[in-house]
C-alpha positions as CSV (number, residue, x, y, z in Angstrom):
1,X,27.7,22.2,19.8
2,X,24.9,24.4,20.9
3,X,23.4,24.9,17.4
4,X,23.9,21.2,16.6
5,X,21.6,20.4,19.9
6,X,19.4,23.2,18.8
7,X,18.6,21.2,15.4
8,X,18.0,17.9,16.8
9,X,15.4,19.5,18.8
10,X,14.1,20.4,15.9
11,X,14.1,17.2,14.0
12,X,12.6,15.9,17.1
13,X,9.4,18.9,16.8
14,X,9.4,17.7,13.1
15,X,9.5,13.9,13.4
16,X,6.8,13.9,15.9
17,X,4.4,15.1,13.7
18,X,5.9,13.4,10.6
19,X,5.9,9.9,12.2
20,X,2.7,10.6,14.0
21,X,1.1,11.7,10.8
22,X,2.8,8.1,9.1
23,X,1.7,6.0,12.0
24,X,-1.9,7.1,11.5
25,X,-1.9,6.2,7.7
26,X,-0.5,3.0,8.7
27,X,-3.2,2.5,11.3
28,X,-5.6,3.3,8.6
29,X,-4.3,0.5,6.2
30,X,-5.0,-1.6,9.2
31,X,-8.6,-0.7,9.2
32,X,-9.0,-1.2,6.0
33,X,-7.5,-4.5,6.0
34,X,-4.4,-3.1,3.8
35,X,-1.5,-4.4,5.8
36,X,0.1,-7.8,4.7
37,X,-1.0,-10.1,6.6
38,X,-4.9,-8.9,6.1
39,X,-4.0,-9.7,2.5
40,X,-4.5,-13.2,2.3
41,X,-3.2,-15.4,-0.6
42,X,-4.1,-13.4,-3.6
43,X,-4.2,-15.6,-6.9
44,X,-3.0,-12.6,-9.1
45,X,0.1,-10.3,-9.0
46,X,0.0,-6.9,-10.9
47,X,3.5,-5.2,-11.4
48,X,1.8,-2.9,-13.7
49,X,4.3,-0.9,-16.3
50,X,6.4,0.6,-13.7
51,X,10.0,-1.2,-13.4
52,X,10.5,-0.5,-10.1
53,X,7.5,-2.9,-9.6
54,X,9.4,-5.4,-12.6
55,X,12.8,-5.1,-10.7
56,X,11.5,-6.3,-7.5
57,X,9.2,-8.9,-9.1
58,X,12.6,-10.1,-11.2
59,X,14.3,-10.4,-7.9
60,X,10.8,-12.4,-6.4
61,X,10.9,-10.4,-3.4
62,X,7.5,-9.7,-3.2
63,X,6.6,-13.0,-4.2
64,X,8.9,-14.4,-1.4
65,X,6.9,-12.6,0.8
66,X,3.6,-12.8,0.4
67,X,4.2,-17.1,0.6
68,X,5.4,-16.6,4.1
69,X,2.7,-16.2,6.8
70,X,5.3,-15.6,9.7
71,X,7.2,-13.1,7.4
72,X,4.1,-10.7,6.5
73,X,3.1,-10.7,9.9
74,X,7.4,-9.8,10.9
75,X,6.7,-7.1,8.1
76,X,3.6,-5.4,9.7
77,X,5.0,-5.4,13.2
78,X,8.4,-3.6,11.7
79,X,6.5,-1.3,10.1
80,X,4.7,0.0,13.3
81,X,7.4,-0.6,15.5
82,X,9.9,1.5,13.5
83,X,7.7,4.1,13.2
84,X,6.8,4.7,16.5
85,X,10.8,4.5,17.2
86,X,11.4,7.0,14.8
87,X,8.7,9.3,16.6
88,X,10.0,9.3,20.3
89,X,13.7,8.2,19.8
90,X,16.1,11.6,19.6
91,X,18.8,10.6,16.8
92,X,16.7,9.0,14.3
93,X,19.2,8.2,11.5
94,X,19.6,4.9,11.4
95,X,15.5,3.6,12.4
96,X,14.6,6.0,9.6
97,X,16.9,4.4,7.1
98,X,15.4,0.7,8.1
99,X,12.2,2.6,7.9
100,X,12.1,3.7,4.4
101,X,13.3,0.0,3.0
102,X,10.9,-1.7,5.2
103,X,8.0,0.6,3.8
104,X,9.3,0.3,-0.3
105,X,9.2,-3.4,0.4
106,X,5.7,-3.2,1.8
107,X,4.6,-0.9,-0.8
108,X,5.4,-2.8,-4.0
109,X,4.2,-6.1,-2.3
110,X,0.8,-4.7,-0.9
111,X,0.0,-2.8,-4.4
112,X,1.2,-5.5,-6.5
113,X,-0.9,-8.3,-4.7
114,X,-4.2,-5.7,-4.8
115,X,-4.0,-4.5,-8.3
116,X,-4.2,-1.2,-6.9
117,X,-1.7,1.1,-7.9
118,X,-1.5,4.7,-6.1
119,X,0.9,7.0,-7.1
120,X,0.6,9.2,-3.8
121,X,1.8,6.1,-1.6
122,X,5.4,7.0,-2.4
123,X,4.5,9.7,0.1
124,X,4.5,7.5,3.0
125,X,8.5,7.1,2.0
126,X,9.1,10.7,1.1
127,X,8.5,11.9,4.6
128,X,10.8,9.5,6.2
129,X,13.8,10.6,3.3
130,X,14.9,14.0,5.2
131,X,15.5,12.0,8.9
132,X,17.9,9.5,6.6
133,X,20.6,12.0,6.2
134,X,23.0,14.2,8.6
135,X,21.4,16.9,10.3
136,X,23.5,18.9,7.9
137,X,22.0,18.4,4.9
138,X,18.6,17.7,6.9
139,X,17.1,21.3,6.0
140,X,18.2,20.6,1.9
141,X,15.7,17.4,2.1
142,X,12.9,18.8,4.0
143,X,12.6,21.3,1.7
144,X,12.7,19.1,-1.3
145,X,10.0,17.1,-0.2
146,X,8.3,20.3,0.3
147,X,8.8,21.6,-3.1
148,X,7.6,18.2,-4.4
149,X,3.9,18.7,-2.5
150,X,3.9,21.9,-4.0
151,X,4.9,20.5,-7.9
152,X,2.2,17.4,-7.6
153,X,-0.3,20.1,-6.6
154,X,0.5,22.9,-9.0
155,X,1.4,20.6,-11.8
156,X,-2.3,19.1,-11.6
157,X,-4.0,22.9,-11.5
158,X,-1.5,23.4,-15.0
159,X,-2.4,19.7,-16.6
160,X,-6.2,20.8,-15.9
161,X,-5.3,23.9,-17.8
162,X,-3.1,22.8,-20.8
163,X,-4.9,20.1,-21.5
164,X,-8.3,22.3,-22.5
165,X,-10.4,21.2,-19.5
166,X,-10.7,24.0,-17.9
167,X,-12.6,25.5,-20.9
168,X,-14.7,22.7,-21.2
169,X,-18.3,23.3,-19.2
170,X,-19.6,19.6,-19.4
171,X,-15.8,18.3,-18.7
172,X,-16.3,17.8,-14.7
173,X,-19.9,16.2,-14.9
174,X,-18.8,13.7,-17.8
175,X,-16.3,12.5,-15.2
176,X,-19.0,12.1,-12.7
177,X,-20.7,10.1,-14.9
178,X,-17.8,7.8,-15.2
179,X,-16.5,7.9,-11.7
180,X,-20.1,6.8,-10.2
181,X,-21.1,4.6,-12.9
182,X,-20.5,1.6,-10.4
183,X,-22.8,3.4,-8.1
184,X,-25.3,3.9,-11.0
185,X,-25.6,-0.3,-10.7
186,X,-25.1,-1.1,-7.4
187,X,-26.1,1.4,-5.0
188,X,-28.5,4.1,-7.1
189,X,-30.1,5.5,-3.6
190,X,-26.6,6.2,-2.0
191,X,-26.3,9.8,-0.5
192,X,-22.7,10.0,-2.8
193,X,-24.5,8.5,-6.4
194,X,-27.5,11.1,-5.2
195,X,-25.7,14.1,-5.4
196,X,-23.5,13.6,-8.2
197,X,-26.1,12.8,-10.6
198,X,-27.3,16.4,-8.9
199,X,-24.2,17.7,-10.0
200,X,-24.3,15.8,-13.1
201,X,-27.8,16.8,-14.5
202,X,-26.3,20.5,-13.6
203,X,-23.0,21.2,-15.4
204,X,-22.8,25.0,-14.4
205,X,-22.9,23.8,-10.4
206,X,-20.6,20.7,-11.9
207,X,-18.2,22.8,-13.6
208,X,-17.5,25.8,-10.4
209,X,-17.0,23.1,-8.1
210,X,-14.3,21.9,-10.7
211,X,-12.9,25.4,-10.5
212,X,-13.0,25.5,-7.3
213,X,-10.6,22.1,-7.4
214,X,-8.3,24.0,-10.0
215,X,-8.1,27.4,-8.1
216,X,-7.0,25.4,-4.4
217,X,-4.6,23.3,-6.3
218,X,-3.4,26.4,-8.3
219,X,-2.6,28.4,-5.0
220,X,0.2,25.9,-4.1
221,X,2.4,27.8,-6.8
222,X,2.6,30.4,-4.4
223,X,4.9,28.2,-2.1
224,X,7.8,28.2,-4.2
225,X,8.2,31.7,-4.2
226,X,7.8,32.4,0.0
227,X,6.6,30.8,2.6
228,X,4.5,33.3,4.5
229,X,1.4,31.3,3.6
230,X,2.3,27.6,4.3
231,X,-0.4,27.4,6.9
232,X,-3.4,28.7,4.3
233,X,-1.9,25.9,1.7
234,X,-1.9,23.4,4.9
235,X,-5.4,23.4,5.4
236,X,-6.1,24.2,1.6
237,X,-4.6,20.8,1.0
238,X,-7.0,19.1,3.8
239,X,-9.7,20.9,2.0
240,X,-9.1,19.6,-1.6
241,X,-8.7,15.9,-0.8
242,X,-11.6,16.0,1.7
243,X,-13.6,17.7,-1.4
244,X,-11.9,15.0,-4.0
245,X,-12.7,12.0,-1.8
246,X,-16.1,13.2,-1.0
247,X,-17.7,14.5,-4.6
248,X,-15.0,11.6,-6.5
249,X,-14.4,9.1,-3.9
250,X,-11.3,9.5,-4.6
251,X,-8.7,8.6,-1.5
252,X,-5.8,10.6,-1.9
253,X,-4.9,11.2,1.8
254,X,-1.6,9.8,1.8
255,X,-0.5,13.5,0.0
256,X,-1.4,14.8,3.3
257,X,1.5,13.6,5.4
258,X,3.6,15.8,3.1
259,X,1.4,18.5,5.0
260,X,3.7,18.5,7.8
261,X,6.4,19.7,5.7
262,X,4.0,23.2,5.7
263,X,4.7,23.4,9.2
264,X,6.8,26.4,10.5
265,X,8.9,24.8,13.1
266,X,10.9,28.4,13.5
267,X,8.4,29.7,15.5
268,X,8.9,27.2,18.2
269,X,11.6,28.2,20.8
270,X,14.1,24.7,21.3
271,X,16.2,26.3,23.7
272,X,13.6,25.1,26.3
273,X,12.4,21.8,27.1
């Protein structure tokens, strides 16, 4: 019995963070006018190739939706009011189950109705996945989402690798060139378009800030084999999508709410309050 109150203290040290972490990437989609009901009435729907997107779309949930003033609004409220249950309430089984549908649902629906498909938004989901099952098999989940930050991470240091890139000086800057080429037009004298034409017009600089990329993401390999150095990976991870957004505006953040799954909650003491 002891133990088993011992490890829902623990979940509790974990979910704060993980929920906290969540419920600041929601408040962020609020910000930037990402949440349903900011959406308006879009004239387009993009599935994409993905059939999760098709299934749903078959099954005109989205589409349901997104007609229904009253129910987007429902939608955003749940979203933020689950959350911040699942953050302070002790057993958070069941709110963490409702959770993780609610936050599919709004996923498919919200990228479908921007044409904006992220792959690192199925993080927001991921997070939530280890408070859906019994505390026995809690520590089996966690872990798994762990090992997955550490695979998307690795996995794109290896791609970089295999694919020749990484022997390929003017590889980084001809991606400059591409990713700013809206910049090029529309803003030429922004500080961002100003420094990667910098960076472009220098492939040597260009190519050891792209090995810089490769040797952060690279590092996370060293996760699956201890776990001595999950803090360095923690803030290497803030690191490379602060770098990726700010040389690539590139907005990958929702990866960090994975972060919290670096955290060592052994070296908090739970038999105390």
């Amino acid at each position: 019995m002891e133990n088993k109150e011992l490890k829902y203290r623990e979940i509790r040290f974990l979910g704060f963070w993980a929920f906290g972490s969540l419920l600041l990437m929601l408040i962020s989609r609020w910000w930037g006018n990402n949440l349903l009901s900011q959406l308006g009435a879009p004239a387009f729907i993009s599935p994409g190739i993905d059939n999760t997107f098709w299934i749903m779309h078959a099954l005109k949930i989205p589409q349901t939706i997104m007609r229904s003033e009253p129910l987007k609004i429902f939608i955003d409220i749940y979203l933020f009011t689950l959350t911040i249950a699942c953050m302070v309430i002790y057993k958070k089984r069941i709110p963490s189950i409702l959770l993780v549908i609610v936050l599919f649902i709004y996923i498919i629906t919200q990228q479908s109705f921007t044409a904006n498909h992220t792959k690192t938004a199925a993080a927001l989901c991921f997070i939530v996945l280890p408070f859906c099952v019994p505390i026995q098999r809690f520590d089996y989940v966690w872990n798994a989402v762990r090992y997955y930050l550490l695979f998307v991470m690795a996995s794109a240091a290896l791609f970089k690798l295999f694919n020749g890139a990484l022997f390929n000086i003017h590889h980084f800057s001809d991606i400059l060139f591409l990713q700013h080429l809206d910049l090029r037009i529309l803003e030429p004298k922004s500080l961002i378009f100003g420094f990667s034409e910098f960076l472009i017009h220098h492939n040597w600089l260009a190519y050891i800030l792209f090995l810089v990329l490769f040797i952060t993401q690279l590092s996370f390999i060293v996760g699956f084999f201890t776990k001595k150095y999950d803090r360095i990976l923690l803030l290497l991870l803030g690191v490379f999508l602060l770098l990726t957004f700010m040389i690539m505006r590139i907005q990958n953040f929702d990866l960090l709410i994975l972060g919290v799954t670096l955290i060592k909650s052994r070296d908090i003491n739970f038999t105390n309050d």
